[in-house]
Phi, psi and omega in degrees: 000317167295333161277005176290299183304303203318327197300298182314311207268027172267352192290127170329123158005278190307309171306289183324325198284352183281318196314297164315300201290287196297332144245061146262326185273299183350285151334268194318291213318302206275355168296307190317322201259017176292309201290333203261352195305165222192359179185156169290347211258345165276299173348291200328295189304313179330292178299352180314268185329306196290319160328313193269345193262303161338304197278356135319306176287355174260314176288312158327305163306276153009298196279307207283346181241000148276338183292334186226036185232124170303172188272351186266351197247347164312316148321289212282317185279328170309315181260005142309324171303276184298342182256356162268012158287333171290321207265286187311309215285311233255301184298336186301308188318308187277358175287281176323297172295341151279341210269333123047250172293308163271355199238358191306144166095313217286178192069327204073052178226145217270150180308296289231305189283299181318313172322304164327313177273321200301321181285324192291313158342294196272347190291306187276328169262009171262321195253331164279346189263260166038273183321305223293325159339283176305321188291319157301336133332297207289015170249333184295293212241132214264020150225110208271348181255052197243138340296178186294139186246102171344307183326326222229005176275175178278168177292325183290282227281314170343292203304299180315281190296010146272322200283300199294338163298288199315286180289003191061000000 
């Protein structure tokens, strides 16, 4: 795993920025391929790969919200972040409990595999239009870095925008 990050962050900007998104649709994909398991020893694999993809996706948020946050606004935002797991948790139950109630037969899929695609759905069509989203901002918009991306300032105004982070 580790030479996997190590790999990403070796990766150009323009690349890195896919790395998150892109698994996150993933994530959806193999939640979506949930509904079809036939044995626990596929369960298994499944709940790994999706493990693993999480624990992307939680640090990746983390970096993406220490990367553009003063060091004074990171609290507030890290928990606004963790408290919007709870909130999803709480609406899911009645998403679920409708899907539950109405979808137990159609198809001949059992509720419990529906539930699987309705999440792997929105998970994976929330995070491609999200993509699909940006990339038409960057094309569309004639200052593609707001915010200001340190990376890409001269080294004196860089030196500035570390000291105006730090100190808040």
């Amino acid at each position: 795993m580790e030479a996997l990050l190590i790999r990403v962050s070796q990766c150009s900007s323009d690349r890195r920025r896919y790395v998150l998104p892109g698994c996150e649709i993933v994530w959806g994909l193999i939640t979506v391929g949930t509904y079809a398991v036939k044995s626990p020893q596929q369960l298994y694999v499944l709940r790994f790969l999706l493990g693993l993809l999480e624990g992307t996706s939680f640090v990746g948020i983390q970096y993406v919200l220490g990367s553009w946050y003063k060091a004074t606004e990171i609290g507030k935002r890290t928990a606004i972040f963790a408290n919007s797991a709870y909130v999803g948790t709480a609406f899911g139950g009645y998403i679920f409990s409708g899907v539950l109630a109405g979808m137990n037969g159609y198809k001949g899929m059992a509720a419990w595999r529906w539930a699987f695609v309705v999440d792997g759905v929105i998970t994976s069509e929330s995070r491609s239009f999200r993509v699909l989203l940006r990339e038409t901002q960057t094309l569309m918009s004639s200052s593609r870095d707001w915010p200001v991306r340190p990376d890409l300032l001269p080294r004196h105004s860089r030196e500035d925008h570390r000291l105006l982070s730090v100190e808040g």
